[in-house]
N, C-alpha and C positions, 0 to 999 in steps of 0.2 A: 503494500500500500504506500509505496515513497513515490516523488514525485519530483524532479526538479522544482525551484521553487518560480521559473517564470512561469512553466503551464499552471503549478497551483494560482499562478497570479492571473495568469488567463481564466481560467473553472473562477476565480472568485470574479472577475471582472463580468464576465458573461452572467452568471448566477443574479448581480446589481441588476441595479435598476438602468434602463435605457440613459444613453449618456456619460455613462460611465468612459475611462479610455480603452476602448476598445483597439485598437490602432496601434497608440504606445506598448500593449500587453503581446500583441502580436509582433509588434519590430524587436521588442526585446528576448520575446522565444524565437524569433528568427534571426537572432545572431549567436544563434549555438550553433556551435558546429559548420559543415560545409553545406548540408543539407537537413539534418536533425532535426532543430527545433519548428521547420515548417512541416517536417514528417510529422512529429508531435502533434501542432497542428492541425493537421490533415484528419489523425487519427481521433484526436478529440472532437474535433466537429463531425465527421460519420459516429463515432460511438454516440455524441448525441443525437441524430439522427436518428440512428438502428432503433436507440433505446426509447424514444418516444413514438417509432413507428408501429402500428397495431397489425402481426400476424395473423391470419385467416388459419395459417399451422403451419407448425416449426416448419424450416427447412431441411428437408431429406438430403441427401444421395444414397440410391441402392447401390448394390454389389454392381448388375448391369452396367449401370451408368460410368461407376469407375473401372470396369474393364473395357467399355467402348473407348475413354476417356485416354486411356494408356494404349490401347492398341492402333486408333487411329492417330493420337497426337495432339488430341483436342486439349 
Protein backbone atom coordinates (compact mmCIF):
# COMPACT_ATOMS: atom_id res chain seq x y z
CA UNK A 1 0.00 0.00 0.00
CA UNK A 2 3.11 2.78 -0.50
CA UNK A 3 2.94 5.07 -2.94
CA UNK A 4 5.22 7.70 -4.04
CA UNK A 5 4.25 10.67 -2.45
CA UNK A 6 3.53 12.88 -5.88
CA UNK A 7 0.75 10.21 -7.02
CA UNK A 8 -0.41 10.29 -3.39
CA UNK A 9 -0.49 14.08 -4.11
CA UNK A 10 -2.40 13.45 -7.31
CA UNK A 11 -5.27 10.70 -5.54
CA UNK A 12 -5.58 13.76 -2.91
CA UNK A 13 -5.79 16.51 -5.43
CA UNK A 14 -8.38 14.72 -7.70
CA UNK A 15 -10.32 13.37 -4.56
CA UNK A 16 -10.66 17.83 -3.67
CA UNK A 17 -12.86 19.75 -4.78
CA UNK A 18 -12.89 21.05 -8.49
CA UNK A 19 -10.11 23.62 -8.66
CA UNK A 20 -7.84 22.39 -6.83
CA UNK A 21 -4.07 22.11 -8.89
CA UNK A 22 -4.68 19.68 -10.89
CA UNK A 23 -1.81 20.55 -13.47
CA UNK A 24 0.82 21.26 -10.87
CA UNK A 25 0.03 17.57 -9.31
CA UNK A 26 0.57 16.06 -12.76
CA UNK A 27 3.90 18.10 -13.86
CA UNK A 28 5.23 17.17 -10.73
CA UNK A 29 4.52 13.18 -11.17
CA UNK A 30 5.62 13.70 -14.59
CA UNK A 31 9.03 14.41 -13.79
CA UNK A 32 9.84 11.15 -12.23
CA UNK A 33 11.79 9.31 -14.17
CA UNK A 34 12.11 9.10 -18.17
CA UNK A 35 8.64 7.97 -18.54
CA UNK A 36 7.34 6.69 -14.92
CA UNK A 37 5.60 9.19 -13.29
CA UNK A 38 3.20 9.61 -16.45
CA UNK A 39 2.85 5.63 -16.43
CA UNK A 40 1.74 6.23 -12.88
CA UNK A 41 -0.41 8.58 -14.37
CA UNK A 42 -1.86 6.61 -16.85
CA UNK A 43 -2.44 3.84 -14.41
CA UNK A 44 -4.29 5.99 -11.93
CA UNK A 45 -6.70 7.41 -14.03
CA UNK A 46 -7.83 3.98 -15.87
CA UNK A 47 -7.90 2.37 -12.23
CA UNK A 48 -10.30 5.04 -11.73
CA UNK A 49 -12.15 4.58 -14.54
CA UNK A 50 -12.37 0.53 -14.24
CA UNK A 51 -13.36 1.11 -10.67
CA UNK A 52 -16.22 3.36 -11.11
CA UNK A 53 -17.30 1.56 -14.37
CA UNK A 54 -20.45 -0.93 -13.64
CA UNK A 55 -19.81 -4.74 -15.00
CA UNK A 56 -22.81 -6.48 -16.75
CA UNK A 57 -20.13 -9.63 -15.51
CA UNK A 58 -16.79 -10.16 -14.62
CA UNK A 59 -14.40 -10.44 -17.55
CA UNK A 60 -13.75 -14.07 -18.71
CA UNK A 61 -11.13 -15.76 -20.97
CA UNK A 62 -11.77 -19.50 -21.48
CA UNK A 63 -9.07 -22.02 -22.12
CA UNK A 64 -10.25 -21.68 -26.14
CA UNK A 65 -9.74 -18.33 -26.22
CA UNK A 66 -6.17 -18.50 -24.97
CA UNK A 67 -5.09 -21.20 -27.09
CA UNK A 68 -6.41 -19.55 -30.26
CA UNK A 69 -4.77 -16.58 -28.75
CA UNK A 70 -1.18 -18.20 -28.76
CA UNK A 71 -1.48 -20.30 -31.61
CA UNK A 72 -2.42 -17.62 -34.01
CA UNK A 73 -0.41 -14.78 -32.45
CA UNK A 74 -3.27 -12.70 -31.59
Amino acid sequence: GRVSRPLAALAEVRAAAPGRDLDGALRRLAAIGHSSGLDAATGFFYGAIVWRAPLASPPTISVADRSAAVTTGA
